[in-house]
Structure formats: C-alpha cells, structure tokens
C-alpha positions in Angstrom: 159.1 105.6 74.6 161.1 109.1 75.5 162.8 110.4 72.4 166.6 110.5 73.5 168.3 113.5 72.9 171.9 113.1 72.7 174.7 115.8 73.6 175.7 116.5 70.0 177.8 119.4 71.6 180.3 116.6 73.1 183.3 115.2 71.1 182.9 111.6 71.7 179.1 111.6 70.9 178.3 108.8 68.4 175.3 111.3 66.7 177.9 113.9 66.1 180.2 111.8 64.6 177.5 110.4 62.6 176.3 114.1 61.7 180.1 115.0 60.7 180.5 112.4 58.7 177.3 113.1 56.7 177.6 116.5 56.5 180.2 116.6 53.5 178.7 118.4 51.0 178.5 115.2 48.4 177.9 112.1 50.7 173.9 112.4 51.0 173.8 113.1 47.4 175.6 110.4 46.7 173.4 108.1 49.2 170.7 109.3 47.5 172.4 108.5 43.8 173.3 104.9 44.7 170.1 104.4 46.2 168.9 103.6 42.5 171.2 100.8 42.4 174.4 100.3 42.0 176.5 102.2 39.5 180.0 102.6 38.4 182.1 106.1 38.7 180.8 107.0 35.1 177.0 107.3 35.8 177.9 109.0 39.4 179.7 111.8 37.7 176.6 112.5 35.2 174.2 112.4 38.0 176.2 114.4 40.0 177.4 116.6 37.3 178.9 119.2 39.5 181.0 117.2 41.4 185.1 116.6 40.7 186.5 113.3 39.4 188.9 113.6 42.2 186.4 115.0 44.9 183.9 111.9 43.9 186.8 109.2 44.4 188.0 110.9 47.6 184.4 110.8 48.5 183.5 107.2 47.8 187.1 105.8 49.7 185.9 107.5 52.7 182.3 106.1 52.2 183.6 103.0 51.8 186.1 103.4 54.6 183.2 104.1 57.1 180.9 101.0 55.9 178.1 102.9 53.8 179.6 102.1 50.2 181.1 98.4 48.3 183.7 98.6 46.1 183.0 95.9 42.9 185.6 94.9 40.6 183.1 93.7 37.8 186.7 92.8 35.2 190.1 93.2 36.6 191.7 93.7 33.0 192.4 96.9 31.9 190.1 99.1 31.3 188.9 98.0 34.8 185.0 97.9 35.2 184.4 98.8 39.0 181.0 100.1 40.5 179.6 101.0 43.9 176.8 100.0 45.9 175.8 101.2 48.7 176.0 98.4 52.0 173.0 97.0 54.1 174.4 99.8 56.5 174.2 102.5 53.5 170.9 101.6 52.9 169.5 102.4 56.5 169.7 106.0 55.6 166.8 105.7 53.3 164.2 106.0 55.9 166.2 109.2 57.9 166.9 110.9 54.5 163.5 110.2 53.6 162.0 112.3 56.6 164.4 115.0 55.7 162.5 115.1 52.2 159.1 115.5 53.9 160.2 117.9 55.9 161.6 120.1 53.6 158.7 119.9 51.0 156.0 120.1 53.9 157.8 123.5 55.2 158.6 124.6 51.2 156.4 127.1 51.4 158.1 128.9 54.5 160.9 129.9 52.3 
C-alpha cells in the first residue's frame, strides 16, 4: 500500500486540521496525562505543574468539544467531584504519539 501524503498546505485538509488542533502547546501533554486513566482537574494540574487553572479548563472544553476528552460528574453536590477521561477517539492517539516517542529517543543523540 502507497503511503498517502496529503496537502497539509490547503485549508480544508482534514490532516491539517487534525495537526492544528494538536498542536496547542498542552493538548498532547494532556493526552499523554489521561492516558494513565482518568483523573479529575486536581491530579492534571500536579502532573502538569506548569500549566494555568484557567489554561487547563479552556484546554480540556475544547478537548472535549472536539471528541478526544469525557466530562464525568462523579457527585453533583457541592464541592462537585468531576474528572476526565479520555474517549475511544482520544485513545487512538496512543499508537501515533507513541512513534513520535521513538523517534525522538532513536534520533536523541542528533541533538
């Protein structure tokens, strides 16, 4: 089978609306985060101790928004107890991110 090289150059290309939508700086971390499991806002923000409350709730609407991340109320009385998973969707990103792990530790020693 031909590998298929799309025209990531054009507007309307599904790859490079995939690509512009992954390339936030926190979204593949956060892929990577919830691939553990799922987890509520708390444990994200000590993972990702760098990252903004607000920047990591504006992050995981628009995650959810686009399909890769659930929303769980686990107790609707206050204090609310909500975590995030990632989808079946969200989790198909394993095996791409995982080749973009290889290939940074195989050509490590380049740098």
């Amino acid at each position: 089978m031909a590998l298929v090289i799309p025209d990531v150059l054009e507007e309307s290309c599904a790859t490079r609306q995939a690509l512009e939508r992954l390339a936030a700086k926190w979204r593949v971390l956060l892929v990577y985060a919830l691939l553990a499991g799922p987890q509520r806002h708390a444990e994200l923000r000590r993972r990702l101790p760098d990252i903004t409350q607000k920047v990591l709730t504006e992050t995981l609407r628009g995650m959810t928004a686009d399909g890769l991340v659930e929303r769980r109320v686990l107790k609707d009385t206050a204090p609310q107890h909500i975590e995030y998973a990632l989808t079946e969707l969200g989790k198909t990103l394993q095996a791409p991110l995982a080749a973009i792990c290889e290939w940074a530790i195989t050509h490590n020693e380049n740098r």
